[in-house]
N, C-alpha and C positions, 0 to 999 in steps of 0.2 A: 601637617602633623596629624590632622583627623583622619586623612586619608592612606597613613602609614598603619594608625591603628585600627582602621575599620579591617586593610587587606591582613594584617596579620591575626586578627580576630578570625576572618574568613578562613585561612589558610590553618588556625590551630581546630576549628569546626571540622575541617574536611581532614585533618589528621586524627581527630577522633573518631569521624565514620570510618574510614579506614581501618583505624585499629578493629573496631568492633565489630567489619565485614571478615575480616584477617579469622578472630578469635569465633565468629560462628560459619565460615568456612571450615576451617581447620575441627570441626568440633570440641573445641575446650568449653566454649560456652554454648548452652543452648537457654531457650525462655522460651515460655509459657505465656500464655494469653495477660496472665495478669501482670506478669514481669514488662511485659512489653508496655502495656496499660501505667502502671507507675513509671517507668522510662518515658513514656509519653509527656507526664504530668509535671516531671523534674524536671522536662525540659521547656515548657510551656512556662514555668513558674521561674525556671533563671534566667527563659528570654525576657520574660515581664516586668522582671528586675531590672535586670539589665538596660531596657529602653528604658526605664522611671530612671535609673538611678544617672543616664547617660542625659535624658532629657532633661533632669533638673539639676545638674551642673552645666551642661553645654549649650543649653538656649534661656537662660534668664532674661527676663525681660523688667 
């Protein structure tokens, strides 16, 4: 079961870089040094979540 939800965790990850390689190819989107900077941030901060919150339900001890 963990291993269903880790690959499809992975696989929604890499549908996202996708999207967001697609939408600054095509130029709909472009970003800016600080744009890029807080996208950096939000995603540092929901991977950190994410291990806390996967760590302290999944491995109690």
């Amino acid at each position: 079961m963990k291993l269903h939800r880790a690959v499809t965790l992975v696989a929604m990850m890499l549908l996202a870089v996708g999207a967001l390689a697609l939408l600054l190819i095509s130029g709909i989107a472009n970003f800016d040094s600080h744009s890029l900077i807080a996208l950096v941030v939000v995603v540092i901060a929901a991977a950190a979540g994410g291990i806390g919150f996967s760590w302290k339900r999944y491995y109690k001890r």
